[in-house]
Backbone as a ProteinNet text record, in pm:
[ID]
protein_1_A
[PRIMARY]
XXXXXXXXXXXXXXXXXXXXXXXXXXXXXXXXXXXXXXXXXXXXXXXXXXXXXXXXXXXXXXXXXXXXXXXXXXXXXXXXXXXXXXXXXXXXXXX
[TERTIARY]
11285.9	11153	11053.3	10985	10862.9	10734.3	10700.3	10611.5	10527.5	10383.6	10312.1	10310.3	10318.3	10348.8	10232.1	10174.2	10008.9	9949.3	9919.8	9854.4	9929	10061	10139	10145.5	10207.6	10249.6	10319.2	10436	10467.4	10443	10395.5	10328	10449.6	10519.4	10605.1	10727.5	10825	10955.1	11019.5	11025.5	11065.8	11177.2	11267.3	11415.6	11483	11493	11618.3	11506.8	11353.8	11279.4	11203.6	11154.1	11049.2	10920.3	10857.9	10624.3	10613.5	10554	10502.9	10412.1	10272.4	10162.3	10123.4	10156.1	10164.3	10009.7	9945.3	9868.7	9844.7	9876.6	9851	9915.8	10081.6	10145.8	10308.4	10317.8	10451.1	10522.9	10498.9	10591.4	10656.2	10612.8	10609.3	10735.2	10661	10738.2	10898.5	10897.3	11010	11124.4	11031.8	11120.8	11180.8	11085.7	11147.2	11259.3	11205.2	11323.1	11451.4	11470.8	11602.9	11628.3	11551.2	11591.7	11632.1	11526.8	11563.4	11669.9	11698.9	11775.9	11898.9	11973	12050.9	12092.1	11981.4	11979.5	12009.2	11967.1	11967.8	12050.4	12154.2	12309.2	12408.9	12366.1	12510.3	12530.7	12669.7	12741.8	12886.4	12893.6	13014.3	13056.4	12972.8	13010.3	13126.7	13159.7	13276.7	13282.6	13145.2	13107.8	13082.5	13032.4	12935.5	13013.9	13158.1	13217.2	13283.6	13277.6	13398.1	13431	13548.6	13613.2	13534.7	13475.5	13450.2	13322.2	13225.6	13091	12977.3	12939.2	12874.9	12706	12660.6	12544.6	12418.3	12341.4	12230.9	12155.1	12009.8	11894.1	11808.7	11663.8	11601.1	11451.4	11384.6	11241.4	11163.6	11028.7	10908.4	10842.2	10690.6	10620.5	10497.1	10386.8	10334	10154.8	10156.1	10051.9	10019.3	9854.9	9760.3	9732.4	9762.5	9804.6	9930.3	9888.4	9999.3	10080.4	10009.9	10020.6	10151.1	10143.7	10213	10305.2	10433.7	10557	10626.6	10620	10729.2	10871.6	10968	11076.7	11096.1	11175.8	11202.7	11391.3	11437.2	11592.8	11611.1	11714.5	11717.5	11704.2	11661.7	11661	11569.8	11488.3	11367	11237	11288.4	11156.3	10999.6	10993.4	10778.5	10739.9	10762.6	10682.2	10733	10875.4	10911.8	10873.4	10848.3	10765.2	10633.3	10552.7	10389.4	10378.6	10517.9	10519	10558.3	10623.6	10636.4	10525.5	10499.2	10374	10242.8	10234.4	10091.2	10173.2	10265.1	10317.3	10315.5	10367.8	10359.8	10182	10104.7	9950.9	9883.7	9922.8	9902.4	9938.9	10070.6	10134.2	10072.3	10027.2	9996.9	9816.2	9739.6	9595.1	9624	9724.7	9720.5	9743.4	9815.9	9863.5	9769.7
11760.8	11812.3	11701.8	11739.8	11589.8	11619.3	11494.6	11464.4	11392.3	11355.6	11308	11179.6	11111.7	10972.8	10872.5	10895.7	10807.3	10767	10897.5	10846.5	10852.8	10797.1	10804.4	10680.3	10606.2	10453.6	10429.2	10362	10309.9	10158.4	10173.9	10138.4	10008.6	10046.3	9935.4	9995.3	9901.4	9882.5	9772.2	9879.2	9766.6	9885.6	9730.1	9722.4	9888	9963.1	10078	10180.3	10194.7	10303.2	10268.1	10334.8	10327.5	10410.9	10377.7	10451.3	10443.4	10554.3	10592	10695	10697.7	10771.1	10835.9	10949.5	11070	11156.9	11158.6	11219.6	11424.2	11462.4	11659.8	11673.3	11657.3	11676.3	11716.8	11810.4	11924.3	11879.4	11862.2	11841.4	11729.1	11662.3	11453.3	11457.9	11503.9	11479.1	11551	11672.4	11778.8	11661.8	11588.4	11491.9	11385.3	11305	11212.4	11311.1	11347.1	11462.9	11493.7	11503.7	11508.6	11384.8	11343.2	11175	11075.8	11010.5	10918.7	10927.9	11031.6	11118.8	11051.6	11133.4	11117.7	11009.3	10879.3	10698.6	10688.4	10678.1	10609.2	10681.1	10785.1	10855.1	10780	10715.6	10626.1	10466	10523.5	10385.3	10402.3	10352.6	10344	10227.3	10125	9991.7	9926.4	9865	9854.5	9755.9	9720.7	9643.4	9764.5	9853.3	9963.8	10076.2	10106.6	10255.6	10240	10338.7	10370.6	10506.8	10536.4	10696.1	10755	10667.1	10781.2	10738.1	10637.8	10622.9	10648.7	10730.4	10769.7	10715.6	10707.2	10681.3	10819.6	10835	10939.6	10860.2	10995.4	10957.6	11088.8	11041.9	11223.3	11175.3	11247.1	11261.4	11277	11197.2	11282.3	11281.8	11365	11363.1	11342.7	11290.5	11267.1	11389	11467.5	11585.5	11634.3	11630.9	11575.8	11425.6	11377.8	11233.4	11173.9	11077.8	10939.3	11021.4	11042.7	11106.4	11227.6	11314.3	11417.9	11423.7	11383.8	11402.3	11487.4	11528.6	11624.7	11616.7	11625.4	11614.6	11709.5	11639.6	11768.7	11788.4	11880.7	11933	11841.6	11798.2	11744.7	11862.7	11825.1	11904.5	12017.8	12044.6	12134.8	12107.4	12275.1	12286.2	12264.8	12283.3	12199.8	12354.5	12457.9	12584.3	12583.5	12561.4	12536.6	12405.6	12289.3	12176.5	12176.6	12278.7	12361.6	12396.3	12486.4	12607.7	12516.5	12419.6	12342.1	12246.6	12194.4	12143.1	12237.3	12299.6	12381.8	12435.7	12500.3	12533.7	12439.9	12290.3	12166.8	12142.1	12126.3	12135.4	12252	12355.4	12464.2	12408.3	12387.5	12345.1	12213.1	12093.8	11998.4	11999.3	12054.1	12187.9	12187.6	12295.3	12376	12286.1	12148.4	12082.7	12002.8
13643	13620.9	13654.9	13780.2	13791.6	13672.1	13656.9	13517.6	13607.1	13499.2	13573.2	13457.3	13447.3	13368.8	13413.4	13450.8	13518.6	13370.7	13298.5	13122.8	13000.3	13021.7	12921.9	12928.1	12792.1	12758.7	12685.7	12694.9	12609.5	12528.6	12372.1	12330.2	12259	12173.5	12103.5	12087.2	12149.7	12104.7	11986	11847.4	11736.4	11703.5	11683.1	11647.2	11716.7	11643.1	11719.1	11731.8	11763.1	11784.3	11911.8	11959.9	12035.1	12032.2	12072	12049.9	12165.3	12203	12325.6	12275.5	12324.6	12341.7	12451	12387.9	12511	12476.3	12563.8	12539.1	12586.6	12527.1	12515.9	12622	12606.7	12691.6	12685.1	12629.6	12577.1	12655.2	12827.8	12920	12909	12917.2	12887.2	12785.7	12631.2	12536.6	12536.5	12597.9	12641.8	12730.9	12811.3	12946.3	12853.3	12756.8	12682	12556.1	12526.9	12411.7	12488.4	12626.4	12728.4	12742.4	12814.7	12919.3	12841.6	12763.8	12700.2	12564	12528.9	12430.4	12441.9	12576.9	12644.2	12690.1	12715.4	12722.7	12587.2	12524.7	12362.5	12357.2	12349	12287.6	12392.2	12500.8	12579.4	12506.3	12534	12492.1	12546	12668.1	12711.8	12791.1	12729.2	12739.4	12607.4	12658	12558.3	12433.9	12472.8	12285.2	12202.1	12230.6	12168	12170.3	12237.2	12225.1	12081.3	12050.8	11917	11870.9	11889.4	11889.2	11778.9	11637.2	11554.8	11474.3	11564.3	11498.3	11647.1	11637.8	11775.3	11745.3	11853.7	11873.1	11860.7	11794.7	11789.2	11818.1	11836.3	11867.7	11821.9	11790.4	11765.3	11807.2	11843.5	11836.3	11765.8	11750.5	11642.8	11644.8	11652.7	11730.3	11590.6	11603.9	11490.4	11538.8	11473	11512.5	11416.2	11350.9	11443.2	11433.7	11332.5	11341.5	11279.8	11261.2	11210.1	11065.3	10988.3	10830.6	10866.3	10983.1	10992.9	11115	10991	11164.7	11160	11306.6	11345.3	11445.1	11318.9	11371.9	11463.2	11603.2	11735.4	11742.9	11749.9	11778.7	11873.8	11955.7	12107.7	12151.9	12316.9	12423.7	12399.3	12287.9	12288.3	12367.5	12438.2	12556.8	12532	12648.8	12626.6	12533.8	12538.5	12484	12322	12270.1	12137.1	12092.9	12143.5	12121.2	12062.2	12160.9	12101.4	11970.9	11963.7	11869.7	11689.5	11726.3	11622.7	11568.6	11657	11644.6	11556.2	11624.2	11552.6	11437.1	11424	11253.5	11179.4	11186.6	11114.3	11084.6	11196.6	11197.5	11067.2	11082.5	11008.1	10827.8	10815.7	10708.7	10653	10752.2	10697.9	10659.1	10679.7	10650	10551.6	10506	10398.9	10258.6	10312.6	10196.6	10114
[MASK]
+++++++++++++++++++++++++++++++++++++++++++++++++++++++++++++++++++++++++++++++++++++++++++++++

């Protein structure tokens, strides 16, 4: 999927997370929720393999700010990305 990555950044890499500021962009966050997912879940170097402690990774998207995060499934599309978002938005209003 081509992205347009011109106004996106990544902002800080501390210890096992990474920040990146994406700005109003379902698509972006959808590409990192696959791509980098899928980077951060390899380990098939052989310091790091082990038959029965695997490597995860998850997304979260913080909307409409810092105060309110939203955890993403892997591999959820740019349109269920939206849809979570504004229900969390909605929910975090109401609270």
């Amino acid at each position: 999927m081509p992205i347009n990555l011109k106004y996106q950044h990544v902002k800080r890499f501390v210890h096992d997370s990474i920040y990146l500021l994406v700005r109003n962009s379902a698509k972006v966050v959808q590409w990192v929720n696959t791509t980098l997912i899928d980077c951060m879940k390899w380990q098939e170097l052989e310091e790091i393999k082990h038959p029965q402690i695997k490597l995860t990774s998850e997304v979260e998207v913080y909307w409409p700010d810092w105060s309110n995060g939203v955890e993403l499934p892997n591999y959820t599309n740019s349109e269920e990305i939206k849809i979570l978002c504004v229900d969390a938005e909605k929910e975090y209003k109401n609270v």
